[in-house]
C-alpha positions as CSV (number, residue, x, y, z in Angstrom):
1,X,0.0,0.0,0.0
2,X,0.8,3.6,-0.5
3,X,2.9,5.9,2.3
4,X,0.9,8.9,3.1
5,X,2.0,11.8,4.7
6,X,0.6,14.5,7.4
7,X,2.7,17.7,7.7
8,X,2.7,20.8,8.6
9,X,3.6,23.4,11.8
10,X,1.4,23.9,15.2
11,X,1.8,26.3,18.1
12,X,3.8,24.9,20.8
13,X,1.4,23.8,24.0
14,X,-1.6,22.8,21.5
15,X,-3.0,19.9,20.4
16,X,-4.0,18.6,17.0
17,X,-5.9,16.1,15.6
18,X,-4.1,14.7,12.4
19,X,-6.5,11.9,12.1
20,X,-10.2,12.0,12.2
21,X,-12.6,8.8,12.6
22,X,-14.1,8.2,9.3
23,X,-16.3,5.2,10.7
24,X,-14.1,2.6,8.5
25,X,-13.0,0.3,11.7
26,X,-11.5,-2.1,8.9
27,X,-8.5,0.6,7.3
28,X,-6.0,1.6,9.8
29,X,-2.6,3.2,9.9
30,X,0.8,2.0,10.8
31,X,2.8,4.9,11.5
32,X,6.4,4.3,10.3
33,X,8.2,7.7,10.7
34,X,7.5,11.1,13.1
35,X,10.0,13.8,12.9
36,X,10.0,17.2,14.6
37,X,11.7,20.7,14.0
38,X,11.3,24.2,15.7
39,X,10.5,26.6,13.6
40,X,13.6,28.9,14.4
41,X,16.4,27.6,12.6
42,X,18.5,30.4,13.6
43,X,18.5,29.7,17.1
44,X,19.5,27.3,19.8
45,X,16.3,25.4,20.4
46,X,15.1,22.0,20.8
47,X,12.1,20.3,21.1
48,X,9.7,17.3,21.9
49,X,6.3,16.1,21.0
50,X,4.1,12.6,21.3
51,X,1.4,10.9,19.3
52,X,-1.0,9.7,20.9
53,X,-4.6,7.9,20.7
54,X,-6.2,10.6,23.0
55,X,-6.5,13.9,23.0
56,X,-6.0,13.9,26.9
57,X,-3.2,12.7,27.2
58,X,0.3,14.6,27.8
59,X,2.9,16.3,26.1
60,X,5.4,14.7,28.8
61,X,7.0,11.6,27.5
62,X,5.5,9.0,29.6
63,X,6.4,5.4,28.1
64,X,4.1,3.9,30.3
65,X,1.1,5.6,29.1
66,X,-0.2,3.6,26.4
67,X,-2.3,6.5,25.0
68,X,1.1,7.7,23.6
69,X,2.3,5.6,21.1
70,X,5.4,7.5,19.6
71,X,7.7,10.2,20.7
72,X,10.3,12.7,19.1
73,X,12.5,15.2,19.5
74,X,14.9,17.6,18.0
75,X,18.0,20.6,18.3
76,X,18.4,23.5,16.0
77,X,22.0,24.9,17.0
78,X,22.8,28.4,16.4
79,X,24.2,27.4,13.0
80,X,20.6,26.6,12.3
81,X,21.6,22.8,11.5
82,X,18.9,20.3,12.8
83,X,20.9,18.1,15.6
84,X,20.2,15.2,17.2
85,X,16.7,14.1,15.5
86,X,15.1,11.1,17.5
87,X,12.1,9.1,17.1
88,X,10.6,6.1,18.5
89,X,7.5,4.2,17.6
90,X,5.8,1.7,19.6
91,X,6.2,-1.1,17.2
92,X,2.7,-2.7,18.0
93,X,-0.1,0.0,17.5
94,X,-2.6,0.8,14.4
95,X,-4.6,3.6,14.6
96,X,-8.2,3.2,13.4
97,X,-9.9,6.1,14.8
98,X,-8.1,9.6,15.9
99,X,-4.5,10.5,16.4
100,X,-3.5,13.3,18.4
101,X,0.4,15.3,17.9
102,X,1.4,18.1,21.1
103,X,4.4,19.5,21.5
104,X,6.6,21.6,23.2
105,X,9.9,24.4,22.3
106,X,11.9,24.1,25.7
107,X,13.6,27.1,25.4
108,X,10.2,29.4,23.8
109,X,8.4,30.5,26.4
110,X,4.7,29.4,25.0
111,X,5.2,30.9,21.8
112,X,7.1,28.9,19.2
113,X,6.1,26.8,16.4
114,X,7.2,22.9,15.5
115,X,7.0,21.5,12.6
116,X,6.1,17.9,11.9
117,X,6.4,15.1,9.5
118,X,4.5,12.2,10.1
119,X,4.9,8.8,7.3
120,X,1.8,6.6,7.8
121,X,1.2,3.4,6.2
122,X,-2.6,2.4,5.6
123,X,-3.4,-1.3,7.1
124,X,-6.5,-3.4,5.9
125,X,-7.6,-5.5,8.5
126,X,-9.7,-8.1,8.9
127,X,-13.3,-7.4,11.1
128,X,-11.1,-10.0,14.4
129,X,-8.4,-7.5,13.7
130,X,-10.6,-4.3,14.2
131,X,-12.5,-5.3,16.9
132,X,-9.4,-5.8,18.8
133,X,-7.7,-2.7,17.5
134,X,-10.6,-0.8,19.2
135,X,-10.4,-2.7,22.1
136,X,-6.7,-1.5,22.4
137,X,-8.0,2.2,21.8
138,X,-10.5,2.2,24.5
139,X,-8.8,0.7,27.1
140,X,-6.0,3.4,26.2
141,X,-8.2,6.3,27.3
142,X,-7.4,6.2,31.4
């Protein structure tokens, strides 16, 4: 199946939702890639964000929240070369209804934008396979 990609720049402390619920339980997405930039390439700044499944969940990387399903980070230097990208990506998630992106500048003040990539491959799955998918979602949302 075909890569798609979500991109684009939100305000630092928001959330967004990058994926809506279109009520097909049987397509899903695999996320295979989530990179992140601040918007100020001129200046020392680095950032983090999260994916998750619910829009209540943090912007704090918590690894044992299992709403959060992958994390990155990034560095500008005052060269304005992007430094030290990082990702990881649960290995075991497909999202069938909404995916959520926050994040945060450290050194902005509130202000500040980020940047974001996010590579999604589309999953077909088998009505066994959805129900369980959902199963996973719900009993994400503590």
């Amino acid at each position: 199946m075909k890569t798609r990609t979500l991109r684009g720049i939100i305000p630092e402390g928001t959330i967004k939702r990058l994926i809506v619920n279109d009520g097909q339980l049987n397509q899903g997405y695999k996320i295979t890639r989530f990179v992140i930039a601040p918007d100020a390439s001129f200046s020392n700044n680095d950032c983090f964000a999260t994916l998750s499944l619910s829009k209540n969940s943090q912007v704090k990387w918590n690894w044992g929240d299992s709403r959060q399903i992958a994390w990155a980070a990034s560095n500008v230097n005052g060269t304005g070369a992007l430094t030290a990208p990082y990702e990881v990506l649960d290995p075991d998630h497909i999202v069938v209804q909404d995916l959520y992106l926050q994040g945060q500048v450290s050194s902005a003040g509130g202000s500040s934008l980020i940047n974001y990539l996010v590579e999604l491959e589309p999953v077909t799955l088998s009505d066994d396979q959805a129900v369980i998918t959902l199963i996973k979602e719900r009993s994400q949302d503590v």
